[in-house]
N, C-alpha and C positions, 0 to 999 in steps of 0.2 A: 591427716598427717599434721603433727603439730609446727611449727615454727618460730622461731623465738628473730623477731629485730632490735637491735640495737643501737635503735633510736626511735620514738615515739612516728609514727607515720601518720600521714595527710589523711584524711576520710577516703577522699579516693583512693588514695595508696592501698590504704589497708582492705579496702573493698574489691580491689581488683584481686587480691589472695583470696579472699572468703570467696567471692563467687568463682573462686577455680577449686575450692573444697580445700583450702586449709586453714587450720587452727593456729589462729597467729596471736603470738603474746608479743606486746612492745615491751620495751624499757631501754630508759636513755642510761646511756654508761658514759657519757660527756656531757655535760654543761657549760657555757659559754659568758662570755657577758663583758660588755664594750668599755675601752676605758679612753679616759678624755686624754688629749693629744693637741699641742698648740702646731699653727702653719709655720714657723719661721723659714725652716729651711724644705720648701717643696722645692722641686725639682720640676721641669717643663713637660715630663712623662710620669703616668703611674700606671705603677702594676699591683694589680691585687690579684690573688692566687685561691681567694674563695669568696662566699658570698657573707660569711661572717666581719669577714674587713671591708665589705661596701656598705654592710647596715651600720657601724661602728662611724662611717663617714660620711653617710646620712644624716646621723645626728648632729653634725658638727655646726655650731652657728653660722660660721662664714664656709658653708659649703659652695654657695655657689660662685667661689672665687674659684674652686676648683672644677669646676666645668668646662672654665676654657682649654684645658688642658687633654693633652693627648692620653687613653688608654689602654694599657696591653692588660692582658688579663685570662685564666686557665675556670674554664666550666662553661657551658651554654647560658646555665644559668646565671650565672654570677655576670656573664656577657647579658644577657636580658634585664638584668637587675639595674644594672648602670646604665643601657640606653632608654630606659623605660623612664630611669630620674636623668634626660638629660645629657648624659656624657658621651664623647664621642669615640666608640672603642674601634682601634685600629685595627688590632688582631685580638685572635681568640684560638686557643686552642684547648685537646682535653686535659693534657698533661703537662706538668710545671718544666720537666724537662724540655720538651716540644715550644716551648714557647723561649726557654731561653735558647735555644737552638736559633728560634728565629730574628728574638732581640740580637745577640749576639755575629748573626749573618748579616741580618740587612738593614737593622735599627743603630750600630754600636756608636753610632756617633753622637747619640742623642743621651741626655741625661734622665735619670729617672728618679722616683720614689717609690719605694715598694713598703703598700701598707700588710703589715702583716699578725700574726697570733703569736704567743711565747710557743705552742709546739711546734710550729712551721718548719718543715723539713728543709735541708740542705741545699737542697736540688739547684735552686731559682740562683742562691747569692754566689755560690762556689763556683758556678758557670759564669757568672757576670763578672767576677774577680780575675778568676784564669783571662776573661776573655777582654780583661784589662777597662772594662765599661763602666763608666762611671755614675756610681747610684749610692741614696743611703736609703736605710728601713728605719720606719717608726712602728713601731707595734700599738696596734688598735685593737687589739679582743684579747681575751685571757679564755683559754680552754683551761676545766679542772677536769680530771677523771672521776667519775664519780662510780666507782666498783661496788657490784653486790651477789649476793649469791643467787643463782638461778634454781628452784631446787625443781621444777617440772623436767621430765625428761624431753628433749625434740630431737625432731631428724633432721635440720635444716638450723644454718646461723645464717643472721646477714650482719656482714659488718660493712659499712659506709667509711672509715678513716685507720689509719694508723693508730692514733689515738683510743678508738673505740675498743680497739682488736689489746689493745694494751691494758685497757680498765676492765675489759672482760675475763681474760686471762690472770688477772689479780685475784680472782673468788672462784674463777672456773677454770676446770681441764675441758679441752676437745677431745672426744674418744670416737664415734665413729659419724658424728654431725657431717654434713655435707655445708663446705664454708662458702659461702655467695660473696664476692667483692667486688666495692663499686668500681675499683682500678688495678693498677698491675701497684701499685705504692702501698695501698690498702692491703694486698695479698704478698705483699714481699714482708710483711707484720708477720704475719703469720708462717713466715720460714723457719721449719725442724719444729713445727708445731702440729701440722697435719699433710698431707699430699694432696686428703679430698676437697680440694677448691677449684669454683665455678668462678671466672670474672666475667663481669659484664662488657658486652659488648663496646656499648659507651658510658663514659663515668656518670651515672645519671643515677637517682633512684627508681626510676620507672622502667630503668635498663634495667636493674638488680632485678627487680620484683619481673620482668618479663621471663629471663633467665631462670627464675624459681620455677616457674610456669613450665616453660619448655624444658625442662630437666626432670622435674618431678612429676 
């Protein structure tokens, strides 16, 4: 069975599909890449909402001014990412919604910075605003779409982002693919576009690809 990802995967990643017997094509349908950003105005919290704005702030000269500082932040990984360099993350959850639910319940009194990408969704600031919290964003990575045509036929898509599901959809139709997403934000792209969509248990890549497993 063949399979098409839409985004290059890890050695493991991709070997845990082959040794489950399928034929897996990558290709990245997003590209990424960090842009420089001065400290003036942080704020005594940050939130990052993936793991492309903690490598983005990794790089930054005087990062370690920002360690002493509190973290909220949506992915395990992206939580692993920053305690790994150091940072002390408060909370974590899977979904950008879910976490402003929590800043906004129990954290509101605190100020924030949320680093983020030019396509970063809605979700995180429109809830912080409503819920009167006071925060600004600096945007740290730039996502391009990068669209092309797929011309192999598969039975199976994985899209990983909003984003991906949008550059993919730029050169290709879904007609009877079975759609794998890493979240419920990732799969709400893909509304009046298809029915047949699997989401993964948790937004993980290793949840997507376990999902393919157990479905196919």
């Amino acid at each position: 069975m063949k399979i098409l990802s839409t985004k290059i995967l890890a050695e493991y990643q991709k070997k845990a599909l082959i040794d489950a017997g399928f034929d897996c094509i990558e290709s990245d349908f997003i590209s990424t890449k960090i842009k420089s950003f001065d400290l003036k105005n942080i704020n005594d919290s940050l939130i990052f909402s993936s793991q492309n704005g903690v490598e983005s702030v990794l790089q930054h000269p005087e990062l370690e001014k920002l360690k002493t500082k509190k973290v909220y932040c949506v992915g395990l990984k992206t939580k692993i990412l920053l305690s790994e360099n150091g940072f002390d993350v408060v909370a974590y959850t899977g979904y950008a919604s879910d976490l402003a639910e929590i800043i906004t319940l129990i954290y509101n009194s605190e100020c924030f910075t949320f680093f983020s990408g030019n396509k970063r969704r809605d979700t995180l600031p429109n809830a912080l605003k409503e819920a009167g919290v006071v925060f600004n964003e600096i945007e740290v990575y730039e996502t391009t779409l990068t669209p092309h045509k797929i011309k192999d036929s598969v039975e199976a898509i994985l899209f990983f982002s909003p984003s991906g599901v949008e550059s993919y959809l730029k050169e290709n139709t879904i007609k009877k693919e079975v759609c794998f997403c890493i979240g419920e934000t990732t799969a709400s792209a893909l509304e009046n576009k298809t029915k047949n969509i699997v989401i993964a248990e948790q937004p993980s890549v290793e949840d997507v690809i376990e999902s393919v497993i157990e479905t196919l």
